[in-house]
Structure formats: C-alpha cells, structure tokens
C-alpha positions, -999 to 999 in steps of 0.1 A, spaced: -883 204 250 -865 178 264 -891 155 265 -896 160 230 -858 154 227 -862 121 247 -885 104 223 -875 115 192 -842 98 202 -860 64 213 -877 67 182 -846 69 160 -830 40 180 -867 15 176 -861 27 139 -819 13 141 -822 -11 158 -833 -42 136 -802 -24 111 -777 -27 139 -789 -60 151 -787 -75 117 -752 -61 113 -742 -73 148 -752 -104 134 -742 -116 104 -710 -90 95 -694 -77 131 -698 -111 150 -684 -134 125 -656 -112 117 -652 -112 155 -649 -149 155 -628 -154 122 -600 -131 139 -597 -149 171 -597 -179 149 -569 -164 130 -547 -162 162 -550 -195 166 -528 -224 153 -535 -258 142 -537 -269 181 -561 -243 186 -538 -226 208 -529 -191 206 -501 -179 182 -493 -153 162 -478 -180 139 -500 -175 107 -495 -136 102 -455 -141 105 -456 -165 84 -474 -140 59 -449 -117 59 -418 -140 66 -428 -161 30 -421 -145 0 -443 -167 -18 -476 -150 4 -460 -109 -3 -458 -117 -41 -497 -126 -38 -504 -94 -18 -483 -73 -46 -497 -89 -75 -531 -82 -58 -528 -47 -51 -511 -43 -87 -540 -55 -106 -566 -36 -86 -542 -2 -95 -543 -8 -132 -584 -18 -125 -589 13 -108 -571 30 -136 -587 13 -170 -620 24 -151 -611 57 -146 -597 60 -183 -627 48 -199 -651 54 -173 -649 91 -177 -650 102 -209 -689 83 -203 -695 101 -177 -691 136 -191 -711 134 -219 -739 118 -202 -740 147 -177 -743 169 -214 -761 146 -223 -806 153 -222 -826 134 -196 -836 108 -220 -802 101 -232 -789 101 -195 -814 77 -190 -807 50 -220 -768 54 -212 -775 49 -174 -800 16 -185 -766 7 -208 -740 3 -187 -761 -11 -158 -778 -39 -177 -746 -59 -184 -748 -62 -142 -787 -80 -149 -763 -113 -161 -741 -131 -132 -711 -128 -131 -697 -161 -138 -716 -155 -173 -701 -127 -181 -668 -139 -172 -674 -173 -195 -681 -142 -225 -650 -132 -221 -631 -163 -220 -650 -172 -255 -641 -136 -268 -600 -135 -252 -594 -176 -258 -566 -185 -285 -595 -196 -307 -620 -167 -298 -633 -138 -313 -603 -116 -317 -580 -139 -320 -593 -156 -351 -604 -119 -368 -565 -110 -362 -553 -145 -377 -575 -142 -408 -567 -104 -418 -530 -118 -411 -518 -88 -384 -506 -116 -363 -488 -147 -368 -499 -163 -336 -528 -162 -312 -523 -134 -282 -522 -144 -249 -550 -127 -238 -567 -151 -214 -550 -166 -181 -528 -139 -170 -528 -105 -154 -540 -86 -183 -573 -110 -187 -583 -111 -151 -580 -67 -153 -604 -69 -182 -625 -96 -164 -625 -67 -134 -628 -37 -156 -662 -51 -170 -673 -57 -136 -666 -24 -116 -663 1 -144 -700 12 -134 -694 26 -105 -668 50 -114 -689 60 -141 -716 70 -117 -702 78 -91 -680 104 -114 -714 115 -137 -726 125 -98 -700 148 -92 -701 163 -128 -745 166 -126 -733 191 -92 -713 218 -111 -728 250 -120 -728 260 -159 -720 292 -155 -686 282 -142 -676 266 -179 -690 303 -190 -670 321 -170 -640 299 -181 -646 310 -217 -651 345 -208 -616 345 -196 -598 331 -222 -597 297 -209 -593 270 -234 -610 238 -232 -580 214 -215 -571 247 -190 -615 245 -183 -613 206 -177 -579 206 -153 -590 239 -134 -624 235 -129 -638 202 -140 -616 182 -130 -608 196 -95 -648 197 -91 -649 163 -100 -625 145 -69 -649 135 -44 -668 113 -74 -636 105 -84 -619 97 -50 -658 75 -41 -652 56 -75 -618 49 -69 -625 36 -35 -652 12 -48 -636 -1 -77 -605 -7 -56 -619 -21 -27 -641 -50 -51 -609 -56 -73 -593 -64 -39 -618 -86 -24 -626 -103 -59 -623 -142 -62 -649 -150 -88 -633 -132 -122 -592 -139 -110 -608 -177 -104 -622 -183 -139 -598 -157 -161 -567 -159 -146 -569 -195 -142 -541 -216 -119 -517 -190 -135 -529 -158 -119 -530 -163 -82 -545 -133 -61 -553 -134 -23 -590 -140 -22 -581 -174 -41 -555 -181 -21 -571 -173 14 -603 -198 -2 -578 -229 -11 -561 -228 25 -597 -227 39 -616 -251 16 -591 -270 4 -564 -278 29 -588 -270 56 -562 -247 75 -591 -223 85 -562 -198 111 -542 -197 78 -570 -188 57 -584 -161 80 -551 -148 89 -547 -140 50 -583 -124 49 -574 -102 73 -548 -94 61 -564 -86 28 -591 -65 44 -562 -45 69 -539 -34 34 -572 -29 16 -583 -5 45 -549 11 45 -542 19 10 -577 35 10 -570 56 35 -535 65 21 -552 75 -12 -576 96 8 -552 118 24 -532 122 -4 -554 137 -30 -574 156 1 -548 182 -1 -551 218 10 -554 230 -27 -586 209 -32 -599 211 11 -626 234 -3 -639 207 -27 -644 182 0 -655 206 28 -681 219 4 
C-alpha cells in the first residue's frame, strides 16, 4: 500500500510541476522582485519612504477611496442587473440557457478598448442618448455622462457583469425544486420564497461574483483610462503614470501593492461577514 501511495504522489507532483514552475515564474518571482523594489528609494537604498508617503498624502488616500467606491457601486449595478438574468435563465429550457449564456458572453469576443470607444460614442455630449433626449426636448442640455465616476462604473459594469451572472445562475442551477414546492405548500408567498430560500441558497454564487467583479474593478486601468478620462483618477492609473511616466518605479510598486494588500483585505472582510452562523450551513454544504 505504501508503495502504491509513493507513486501515485510522484505522479501527482510530475503532473504539477510544469503548473507550479510556470507560476514560480512569471507571477510569484516578479511579485517577489517588484516588492523589494518597492522598499527601495530613488538611491536604491532601503526605505520604507514610498508606503508612508501613501498614507501621509491625502492626495494618494482620496485615490484609494475613490477606487474602492467605484468598484462597490460596480459590484452593486452587477448584482442588481445581473440577477434578475440569472434566475430566469436557470427557469429557463436548455436551449434558452444556452442562447442567453452565448448572449451575454459574446460582447467579451470584442476587446475591450472597443467596447469602451462604444460607449464613449453612445455616453459623449453628442452621442446616442444625448441627442434622442435633446430632440424629444426632456433636457435642455447634454448630460454629463462620459468622464466621471458614473461613466467609468458603466464602462466596468459592461465588462464584469458576466461573471456575477454566472457565477449566481450556478448557485441557482444547485437548488432542489421541491424546496420552491414546499414553500408554496406552506403558505409562503413569492418575496418570503426568494429571501428564505433563494436567496440564502444563492450566497456562495453570490459571495464568488462579488469577489470577482470586485477584485477586476479594483485592478482595472483600461476602462477608468479611456472613460473617465484625466478627470477620474483611480490607482491602477496612477500606480502606471509614476512607473511609465515619471519613471519612479519604488513609488509605482509601492502603490500596486498597496492596491493588491486593500483589495485582499476588503475581500476577506466581505467574506467573513456575510459567512455568518445563520448561513454556515450554506457554505459548509
């Protein structure tokens, strides 16, 4: 038995091993080196100097809080519109799961940068809304719609809203009919059915969409870059200016790790609130 133990395990690491060395490579060893080059000042001597100055400047805190604020109302304008979707494709037949499925992950064929240039056209002063507002005369003025918070959330919403829809449609495809039956059968109505057993049922797809759509809004540059404009700064930009353009590298990978560290922590906060002991039976299931 133990020799049978023995190889299986060799076999298991042969079969990890090009995985781990690949990860060693290009993800654990350059984050290894872009940290000690973040302790590091423009000597190249040691110094914490670059993550006090982070939180000693105002200027860098604003950033972080207009980040995480943005990625919150992502996260919720997915979760809002995301989930109605979600339900009725898991009532939905196989064929129409299918075509909805093909739907919402086709816009993702397209880069993003395209996508992004679509919306500009459709949010600009002169674009698509705008000018159907201005000629059936319910506004006097063109909205501000493009270059501030509320494009760059749309710009993010379009992006990531497909993973809360799956990742929620999973958790709805697990439950059991019989437990909307037995629902009826005791006199439940429809909103008492969805907040005491679909809903509940439903938090580990909601909790895994959350973290993805939260974690990407975070880490974005590409949409804040091209729909927020000069106006809208978020810390992805701002960690790739001090890098590429005033070539402060310890600055710029101070402020990614930073990025990645709140990122990781607000996760995790979110985690362990909404795994609480009413719903530990949901997640240990």
């Amino acid at each position: 038995m133990s020799g049978g133990r023995s190889r299986s395990m060799k076999t298991a690491a042969l079969l990890l091993a090009p995985g781990l060395i690949v990860i060693l490579g290009v993800f654990l060893l350059p984050m290894f080196y872009i940290f000690i080059l973040s302790l590091q000042d423009k000597h190249e001597q040691f110094s914490l100097e670059n993550y006090i100055l982070f939180f000693q400047d105002s200027y860098y805190i604003q950033i972080l809080w207009r980040t995480i604020k943005m990625s919150l109302l992502t996260v919720i304008a997915c979760f809002v519109l995301g989930y109605p979707v979600a339900m009725y494709m898991a009532q939905a037949s196989g064929k129409m799961r299918g075509f909805i499925t093909f739907l919402i992950i086709s816009p993702h064929l397209i880069s993003v940068v395209i996508r992004n240039f679509g919306w500009v056209v459709i949010l600009g002063d002169k674009g698509w809304i705008n000018s159907s507002l201005l000629k059936l005369g319910l506004i006097d003025k063109p909205l501000k719609l493009l270059y501030n918070e509320l494009g760059v959330v749309i710009g993010l919403t379009d992006s990531f809203i497909v993973y809360m829809i799956l990742a929620i449609a999973t958790s709805l495809y697990q439950i059991d009919g019989s437990l909307y039956k037995a629902s009826g059968i005791l006199g439940a109505s429809k909103l008492r059915t969805f907040l005491s057993v679909t809903l509940p049922l439903t938090l580990p797809g909601i909790i895994a969409g959350t973290t993805l759509v939260f974690s990407l809004s975070m880490s974005s540059f590409v949409t804040p870059a091209l729909m927020g404009g000069t106006s809208v700064k978020v810390l992805p930009v701002i960690a790739y200016e001090k890098v590429m353009a005033q070539l402060n590298w310890p600055l710029g990978a101070a402020l990614s790790f930073m990025l990645l560290f709140f990122t990781i922590a607000l996760v995790t906060l979110f985690t362990r609130l909404v795994e609480t002991k009413r719903y530990k039976e949901v997640f240990s299931s």
